[in-house]
C-alpha positions in Angstrom: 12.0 16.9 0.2 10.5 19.7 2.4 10.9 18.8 6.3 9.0 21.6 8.5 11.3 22.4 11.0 9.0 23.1 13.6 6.5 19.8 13.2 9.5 17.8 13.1 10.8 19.0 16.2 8.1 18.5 18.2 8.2 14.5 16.3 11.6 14.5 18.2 10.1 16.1 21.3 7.8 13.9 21.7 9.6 10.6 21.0 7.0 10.3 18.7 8.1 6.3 17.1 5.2 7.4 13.8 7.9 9.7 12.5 11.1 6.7 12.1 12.0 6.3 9.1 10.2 9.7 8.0 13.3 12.0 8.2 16.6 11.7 10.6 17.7 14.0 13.5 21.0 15.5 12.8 22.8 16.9 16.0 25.3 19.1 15.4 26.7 19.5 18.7 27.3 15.9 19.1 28.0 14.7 15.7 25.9 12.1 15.7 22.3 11.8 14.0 18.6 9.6 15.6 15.7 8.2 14.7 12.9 10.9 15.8 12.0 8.6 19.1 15.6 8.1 20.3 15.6 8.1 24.1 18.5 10.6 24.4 17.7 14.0 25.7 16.2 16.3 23.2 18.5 18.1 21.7 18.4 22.4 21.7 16.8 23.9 19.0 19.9 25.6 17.4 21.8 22.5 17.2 19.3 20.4 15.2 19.4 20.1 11.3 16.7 17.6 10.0 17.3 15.3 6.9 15.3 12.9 4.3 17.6 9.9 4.4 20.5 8.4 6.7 22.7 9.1 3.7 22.3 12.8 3.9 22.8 12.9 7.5 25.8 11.1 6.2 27.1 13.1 3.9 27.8 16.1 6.2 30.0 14.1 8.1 27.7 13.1 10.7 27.7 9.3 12.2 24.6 7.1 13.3 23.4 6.8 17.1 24.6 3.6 19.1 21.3 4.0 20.7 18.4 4.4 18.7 20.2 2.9 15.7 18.3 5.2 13.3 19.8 2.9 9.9 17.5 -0.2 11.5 14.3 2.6 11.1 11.4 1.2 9.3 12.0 2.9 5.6 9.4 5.9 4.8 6.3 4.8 4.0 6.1 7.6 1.0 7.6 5.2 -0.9 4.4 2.6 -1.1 2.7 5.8 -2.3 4.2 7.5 -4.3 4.7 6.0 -8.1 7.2 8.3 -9.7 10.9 8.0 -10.1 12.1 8.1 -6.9 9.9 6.0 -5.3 10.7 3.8 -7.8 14.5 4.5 -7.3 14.1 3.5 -3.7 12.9 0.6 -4.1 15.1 -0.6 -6.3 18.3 0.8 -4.2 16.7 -1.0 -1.5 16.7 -4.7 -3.4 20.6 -4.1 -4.6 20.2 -2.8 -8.0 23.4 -0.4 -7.5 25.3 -3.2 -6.1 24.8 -5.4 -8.3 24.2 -3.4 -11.7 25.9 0.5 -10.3 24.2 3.9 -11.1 24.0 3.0 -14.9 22.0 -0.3 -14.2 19.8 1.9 -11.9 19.4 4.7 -14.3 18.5 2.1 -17.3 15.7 1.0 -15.4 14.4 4.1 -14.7 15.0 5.0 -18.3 16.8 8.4 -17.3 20.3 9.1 -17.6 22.7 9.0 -14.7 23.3 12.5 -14.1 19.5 13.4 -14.4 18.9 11.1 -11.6 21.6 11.8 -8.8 19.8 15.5 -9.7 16.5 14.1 -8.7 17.5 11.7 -5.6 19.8 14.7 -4.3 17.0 17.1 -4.5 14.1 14.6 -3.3 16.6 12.4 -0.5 19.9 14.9 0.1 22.2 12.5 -1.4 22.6 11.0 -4.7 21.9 6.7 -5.6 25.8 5.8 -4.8 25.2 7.8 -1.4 22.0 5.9 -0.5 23.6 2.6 -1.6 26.4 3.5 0.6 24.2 3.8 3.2 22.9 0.3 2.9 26.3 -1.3 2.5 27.0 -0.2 5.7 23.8 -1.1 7.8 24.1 -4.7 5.7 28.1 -4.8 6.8 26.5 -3.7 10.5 24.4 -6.8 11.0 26.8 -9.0 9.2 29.8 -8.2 12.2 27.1 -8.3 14.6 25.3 -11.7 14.3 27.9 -13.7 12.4 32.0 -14.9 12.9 32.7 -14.2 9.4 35.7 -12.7 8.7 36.0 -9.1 7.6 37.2 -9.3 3.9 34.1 -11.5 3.8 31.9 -9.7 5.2 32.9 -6.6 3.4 32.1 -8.3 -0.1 29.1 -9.6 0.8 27.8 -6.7 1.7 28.5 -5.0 -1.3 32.1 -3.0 -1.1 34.2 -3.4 -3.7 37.6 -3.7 -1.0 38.3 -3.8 2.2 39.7 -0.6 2.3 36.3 1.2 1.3 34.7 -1.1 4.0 36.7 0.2 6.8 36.8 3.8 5.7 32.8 3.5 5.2 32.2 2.4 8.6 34.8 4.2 10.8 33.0 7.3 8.8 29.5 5.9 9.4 29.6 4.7 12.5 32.7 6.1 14.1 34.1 3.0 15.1 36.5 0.6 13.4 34.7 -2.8 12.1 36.4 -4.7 15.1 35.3 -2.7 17.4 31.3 -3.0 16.2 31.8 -6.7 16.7 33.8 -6.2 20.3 30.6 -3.9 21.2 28.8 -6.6 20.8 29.2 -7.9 24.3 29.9 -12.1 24.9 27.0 -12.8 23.3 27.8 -15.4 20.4 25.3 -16.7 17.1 25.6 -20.3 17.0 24.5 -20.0 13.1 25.8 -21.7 10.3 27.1 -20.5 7.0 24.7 -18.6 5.7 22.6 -18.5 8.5 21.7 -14.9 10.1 18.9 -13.5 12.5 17.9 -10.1 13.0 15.0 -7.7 13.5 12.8 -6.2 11.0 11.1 -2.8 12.6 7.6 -2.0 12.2 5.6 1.4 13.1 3.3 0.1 15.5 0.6 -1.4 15.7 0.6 -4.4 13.2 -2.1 -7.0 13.1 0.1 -9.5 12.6 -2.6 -12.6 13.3 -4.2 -11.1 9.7 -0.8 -11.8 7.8 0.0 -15.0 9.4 -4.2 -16.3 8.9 -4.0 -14.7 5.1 -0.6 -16.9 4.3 -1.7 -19.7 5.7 -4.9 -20.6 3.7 -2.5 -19.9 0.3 0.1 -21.6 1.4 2.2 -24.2 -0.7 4.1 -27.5 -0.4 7.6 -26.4 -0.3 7.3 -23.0 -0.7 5.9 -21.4 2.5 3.4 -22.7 5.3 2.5 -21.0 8.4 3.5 -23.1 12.1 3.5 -22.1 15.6 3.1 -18.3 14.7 6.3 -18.3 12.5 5.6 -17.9 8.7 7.8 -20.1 6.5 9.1 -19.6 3.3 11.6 -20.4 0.2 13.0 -17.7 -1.6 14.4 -16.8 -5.2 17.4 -14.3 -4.9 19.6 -12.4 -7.4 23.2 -14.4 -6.5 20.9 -17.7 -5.3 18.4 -19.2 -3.0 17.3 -18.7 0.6 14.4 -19.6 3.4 13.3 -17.1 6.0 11.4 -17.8 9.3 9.4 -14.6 10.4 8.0 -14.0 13.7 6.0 -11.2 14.5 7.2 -9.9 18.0 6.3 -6.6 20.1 7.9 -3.8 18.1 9.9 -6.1 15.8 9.4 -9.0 13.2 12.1 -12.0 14.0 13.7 -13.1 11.2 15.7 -15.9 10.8 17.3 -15.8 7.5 19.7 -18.8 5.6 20.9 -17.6 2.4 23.5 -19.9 0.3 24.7 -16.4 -1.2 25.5 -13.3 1.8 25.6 -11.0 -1.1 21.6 -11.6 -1.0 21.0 -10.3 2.7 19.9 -6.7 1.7 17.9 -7.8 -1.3 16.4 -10.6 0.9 15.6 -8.0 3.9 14.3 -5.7 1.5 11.9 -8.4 0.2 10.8 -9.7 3.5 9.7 -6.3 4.9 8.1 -5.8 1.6 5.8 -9.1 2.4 4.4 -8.1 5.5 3.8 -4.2 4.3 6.3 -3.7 7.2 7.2 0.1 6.0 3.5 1.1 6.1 2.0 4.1 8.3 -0.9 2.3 10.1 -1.7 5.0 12.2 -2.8 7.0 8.9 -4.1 4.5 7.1 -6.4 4.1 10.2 -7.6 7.4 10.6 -8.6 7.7 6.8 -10.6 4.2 6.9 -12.2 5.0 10.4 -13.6 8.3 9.2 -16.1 6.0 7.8 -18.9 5.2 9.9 -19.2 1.4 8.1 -15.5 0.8 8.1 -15.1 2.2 12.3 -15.5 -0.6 14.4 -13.4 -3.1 12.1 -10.6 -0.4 12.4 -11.4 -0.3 16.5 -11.3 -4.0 16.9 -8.7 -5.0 14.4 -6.0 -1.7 14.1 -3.1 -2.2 11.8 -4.1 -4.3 9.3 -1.5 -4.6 6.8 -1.6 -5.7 3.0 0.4 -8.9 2.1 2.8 -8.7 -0.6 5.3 -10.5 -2.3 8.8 -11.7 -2.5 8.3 -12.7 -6.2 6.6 -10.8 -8.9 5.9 -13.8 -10.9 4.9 -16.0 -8.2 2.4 -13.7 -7.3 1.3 -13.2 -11.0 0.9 -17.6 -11.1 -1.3 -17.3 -8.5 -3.6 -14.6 -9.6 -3.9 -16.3 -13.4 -4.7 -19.5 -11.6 -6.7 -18.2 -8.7 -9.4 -16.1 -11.3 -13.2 -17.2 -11.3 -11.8 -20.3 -8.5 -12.0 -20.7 -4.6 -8.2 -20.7 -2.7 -8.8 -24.2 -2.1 -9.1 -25.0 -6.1 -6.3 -22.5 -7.0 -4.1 -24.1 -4.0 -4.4 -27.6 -5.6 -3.8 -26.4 -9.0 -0.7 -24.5 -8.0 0.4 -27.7 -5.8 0.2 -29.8 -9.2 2.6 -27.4 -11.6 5.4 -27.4 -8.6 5.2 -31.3 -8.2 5.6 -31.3 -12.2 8.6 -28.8 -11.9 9.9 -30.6 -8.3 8.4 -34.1 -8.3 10.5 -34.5 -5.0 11.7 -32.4 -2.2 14.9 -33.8 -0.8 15.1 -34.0 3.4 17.8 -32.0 4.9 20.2 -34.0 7.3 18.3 -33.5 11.2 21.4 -32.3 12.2 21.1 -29.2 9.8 17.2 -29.3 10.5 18.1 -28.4 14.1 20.7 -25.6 13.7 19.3 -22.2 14.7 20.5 -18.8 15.8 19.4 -16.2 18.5 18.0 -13.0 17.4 20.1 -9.9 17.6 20.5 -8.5 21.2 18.2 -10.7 22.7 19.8 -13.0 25.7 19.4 -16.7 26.1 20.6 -18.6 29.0 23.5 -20.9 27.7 22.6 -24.6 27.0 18.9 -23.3 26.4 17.4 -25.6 23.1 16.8 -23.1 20.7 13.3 -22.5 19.0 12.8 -24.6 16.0 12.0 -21.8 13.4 14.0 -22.7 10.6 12.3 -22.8 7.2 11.6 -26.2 7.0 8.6 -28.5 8.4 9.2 -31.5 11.1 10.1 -33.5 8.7 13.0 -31.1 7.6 11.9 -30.9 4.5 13.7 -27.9 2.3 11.8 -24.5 1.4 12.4 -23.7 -1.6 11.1 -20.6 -3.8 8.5 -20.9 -6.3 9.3 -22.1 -10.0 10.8 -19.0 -12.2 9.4 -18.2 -15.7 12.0 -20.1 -17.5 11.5 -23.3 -15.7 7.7 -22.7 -16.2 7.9 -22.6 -19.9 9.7 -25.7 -20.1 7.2 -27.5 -18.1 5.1 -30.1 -20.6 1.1 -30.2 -21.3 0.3 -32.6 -18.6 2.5 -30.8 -15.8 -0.1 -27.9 -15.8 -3.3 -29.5 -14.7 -6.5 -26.6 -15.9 -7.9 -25.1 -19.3 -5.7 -24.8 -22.6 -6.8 -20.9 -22.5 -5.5 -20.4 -19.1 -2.4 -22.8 -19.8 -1.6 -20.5 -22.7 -2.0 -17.8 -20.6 0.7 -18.6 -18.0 3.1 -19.3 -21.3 2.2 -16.0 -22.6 3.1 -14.3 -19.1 6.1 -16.3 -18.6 7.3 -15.6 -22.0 6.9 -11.8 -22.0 8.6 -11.9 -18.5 11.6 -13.6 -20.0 11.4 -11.0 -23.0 11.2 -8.1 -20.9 8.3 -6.8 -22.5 6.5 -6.7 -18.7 8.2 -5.9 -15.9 6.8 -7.8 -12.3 9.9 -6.6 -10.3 8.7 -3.8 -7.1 10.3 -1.1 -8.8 8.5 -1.3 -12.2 6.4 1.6 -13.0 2.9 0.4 -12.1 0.8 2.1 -14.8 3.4 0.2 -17.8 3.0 -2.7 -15.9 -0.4 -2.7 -15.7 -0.9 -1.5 -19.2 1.5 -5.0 -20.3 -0.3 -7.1 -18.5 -3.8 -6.1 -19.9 -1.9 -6.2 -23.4 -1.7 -10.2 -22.6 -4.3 -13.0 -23.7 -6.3 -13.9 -20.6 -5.4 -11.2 -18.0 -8.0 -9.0 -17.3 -8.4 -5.9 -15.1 -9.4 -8.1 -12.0 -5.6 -9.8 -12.5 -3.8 -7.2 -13.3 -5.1 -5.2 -10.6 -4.7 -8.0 -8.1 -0.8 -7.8 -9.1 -0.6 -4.0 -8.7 -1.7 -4.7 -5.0 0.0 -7.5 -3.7 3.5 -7.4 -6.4 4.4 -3.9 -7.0 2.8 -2.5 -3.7 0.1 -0.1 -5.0 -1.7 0.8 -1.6 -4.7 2.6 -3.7 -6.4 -0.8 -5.5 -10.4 -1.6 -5.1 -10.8 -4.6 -6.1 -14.6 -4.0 -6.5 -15.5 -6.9 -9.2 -14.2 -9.7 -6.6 -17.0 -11.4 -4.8 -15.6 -11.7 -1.4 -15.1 -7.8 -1.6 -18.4 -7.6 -2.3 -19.9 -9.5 -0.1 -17.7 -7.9 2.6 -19.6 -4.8 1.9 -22.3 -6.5 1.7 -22.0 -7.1 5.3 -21.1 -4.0 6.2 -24.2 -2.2 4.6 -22.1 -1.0 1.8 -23.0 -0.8 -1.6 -22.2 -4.2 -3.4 -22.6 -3.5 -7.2 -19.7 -2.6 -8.6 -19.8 0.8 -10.1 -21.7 1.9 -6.8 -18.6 0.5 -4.6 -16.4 2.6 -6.6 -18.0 5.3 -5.9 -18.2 5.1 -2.6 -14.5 4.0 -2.1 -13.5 7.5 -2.7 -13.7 8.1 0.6 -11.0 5.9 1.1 -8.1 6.9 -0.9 -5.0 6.7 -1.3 -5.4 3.7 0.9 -8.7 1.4 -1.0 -6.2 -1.6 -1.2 -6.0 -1.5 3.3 -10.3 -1.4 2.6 -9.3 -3.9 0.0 -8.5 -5.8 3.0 -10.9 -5.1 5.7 -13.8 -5.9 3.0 -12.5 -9.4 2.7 -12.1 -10.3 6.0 -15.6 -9.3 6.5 -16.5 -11.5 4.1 
């Protein structure tokens, strides 16, 4: 990747928070390398080096800032837009593929062989996949010594080393510091949490309309599976090693989240996930400016900046809902969904108040001792468990009755759970969108309206019109736009690469 020296310093000049996460500040008089808006003074021209990832800074020998913490930078949002192997690479680094599969589980994936992709990561990112996973184990580790009393051997293997020994030698290289001293650092402050239980702070480039997200999960939410309370978002998850429920509250520069995973191996994949959901790695600022050069689309950009796109923490969750949700209202699709997770969970057991109650404080943020803490927890007041929504195995083995609509659209769901199970389509983020797409459309039932739908919301795609749905028409309807079809598309040229953020501003003017 190509970094113009001279824009980039004056990013770093500047303070400029748009460019986190874009590329890294390396300061070779120091050692040390930023985030673009670190607070530290700006560093002479001749001593700067710029770099793609945290791993490259890495990987000549440079550690991260204490201050700016540039490994807790939003990622880049290039990686929403761009499609091709990299992009694709990234995401699926991000979610734990290396950790759990290594570089040949990765490459398989991508259908490439190892060696041709540490050639393209190293050229694209500075540093090859085992670099960039490296990277993560040790920003996982980071927040694992920093908001938890686990011990260091544990910690180490949950976040992904295979010993001790590389864990220590990864950090003291990392972050110059031995793993005992991060957690000294620290200060007194102590997380009350229990096992499994972590809180931390999921970065955003600013601003984020986060009233939008919460409003949009909350009219689709489901009985033990997600709801939306007191401006906290609720939700069960499905994880590679096991299960999990995040609380996520939007905050000024930072989501809180509030994590409880029965497996600490899933942190990274889990975090990965969750800032996936709320499109938290997105560039508002020029997705804006694109959409307000519109005249129609200006004053809902003035009045409402940073819209975001909801996504998904599960591929065939989100696929579900969009076979059941075609040609009906939320409100019908909500009650068919409701009915096929009662068949699969006819009861939700209630978790001891005790365990209701527990909680932790976020990272870094103080709380006078003996203060109750804020009851965000994953679970409603009756403490009833969040769980994540059925997988494609358990679907197929519900019976006739348990599905509630149409044999066609019954037959439909089968048809997607079975090829999901096959491997013949691929609903994970890093799945090449086009061959998903193009599997989807293959299947009895799924039209271009669902598989589009999916494109948007599962595997990210921020260039989807979805100009056949009637509340995006009528949207532009309202705003004087043209509401036939074929005409919409037409004029939503206008609007790329970013027609599934006007995707979104159409259907809230609806």
């Amino acid at each position: 990747m190509e970094l113009d020296f001279e824009r980039c310093y004056r990013a770093v000049d500047s303070r400029d928070q748009r460019f986190d996460g874009w590329f890294y500040t390396g300061v070779t008089s120091t050692g040390i390398y930023c985030r673009p808006s670190c607070p530290a003074i700006t560093p002479k021209r001749q001593n700067v080096r710029f770099f793609p990832s945290a791993a490259a800074a890495q990987g000549v020998g440079l550690r991260a800032c204490r201050r700016c913490r540039p490994d807790a930078a939003p990622g880049s949002p290039l990686w929403d837009v761009r499609a091709d192997v990299v992009g694709r690479a990234m995401r699926l680094i991000a979610d734990g593929v290396v950790d759990r599969d290594g570089v040949p589980g990765l490459a398989s994936r991508l259908g490439y062989t190892e060696r041709h992709l540490h050639r393209m990561l190293s050229a694209e990112m500075g540093a090859g996949p085992l670099a960039l996973a490296r990277a993560q184990r040790a920003q996982t580790a980071r927040i694992l010594i920093e908001t938890t009393d686990l011990g260091m051997a544990e910690i180490a293997f949950a976040a992904g080393f295979g010993s001790v020994r590389q864990f220590n030698d990864t950090l003291r290289e990392v972050y110059a510091s031995a793993p005992s001293d991060l957690r000294t650092a620290r200060g007194g402050q102590r997380t009350p949490a229990g096992a499994g239980t972590l809180a931390l702070r999921l970065a955003y480039r600013p601003p984020l309309h986060a009233q939008a997200l919460l409003d949009f999960f909350a009219v689709r939410a489901l009985p033990g599976v997600d709801e939306v309370r007191e401006g906290t978002y609720h939700r069960g998850l499905r994880l590679p090693h096991g299960t999990g429920e995040v609380a996520l509250t939007p905050a000024a520069g930072h989501v809180a989240a509030t994590l409880r995973l029965t497996d600490l191996r899933d942190l990274a994949p889990a975090v990965a996930r969750c800032r996936r959901l709320l499109d938290l790695d997105a560039d508002p600022a020029a997705i804006d400016a694109t959409l307000a050069a519109d005249p129609a689309l200006a004053p809902a950009v003035a009045a409402e900046p940073g819209i975001r796109v909801p996504r998904a923490v599960d591929g065939f969750e989100m696929a579900v809902r969009a076979v059941i949700g075609q040609q009906v209202s939320v409100a019908a699709a909500q009650k068919t969904l409701t009915r096929l997770l009662t068949a699969h969970t006819p009861h939700t057991p209630h978790r001891p108040r005790a365990l209701v109650d527990h909680e932790v404080d976020e990272v870094n943020e103080d709380r006078t001792p003996g203060q109750p803490h804020d009851q965000r927890g994953g679970r409603d007041e009756r403490g009833e468990v969040l769980r994540g929504f059925l997988g494609a195995e358990e679907l197929l083995a519900l019976p006739d009755s348990g599905f509630g609509m149409p044999v066609g659209r019954r037959e439909t769901l089968r048809g997607l759970a079975r090829a999901v199970v096959d491997g013949s389509v691929d609903l994970a983020a890093g799945t090449d969108r086009e061959e998903a797409v193009r599997g989807l459309l293959a299947l009895p039932g799924i039209g271009p309206w669902t598989a589009n739908y999916l494109a948007m919301r599962a595997f990210g795609d921020p260039d989807i019109l979805l100009s056949t749905d009637l509340a995006v028409r009528r949207g532009a309807a309202a705003l004087g736009l043209p509401d036939n079809p074929t005409s919409l598309d037409g004029y939503a040229d206008r609007w790329r690469p970013w027609r599934s953020y006007a995707t979104m501003r159409l259907w809230r003017a609806a």
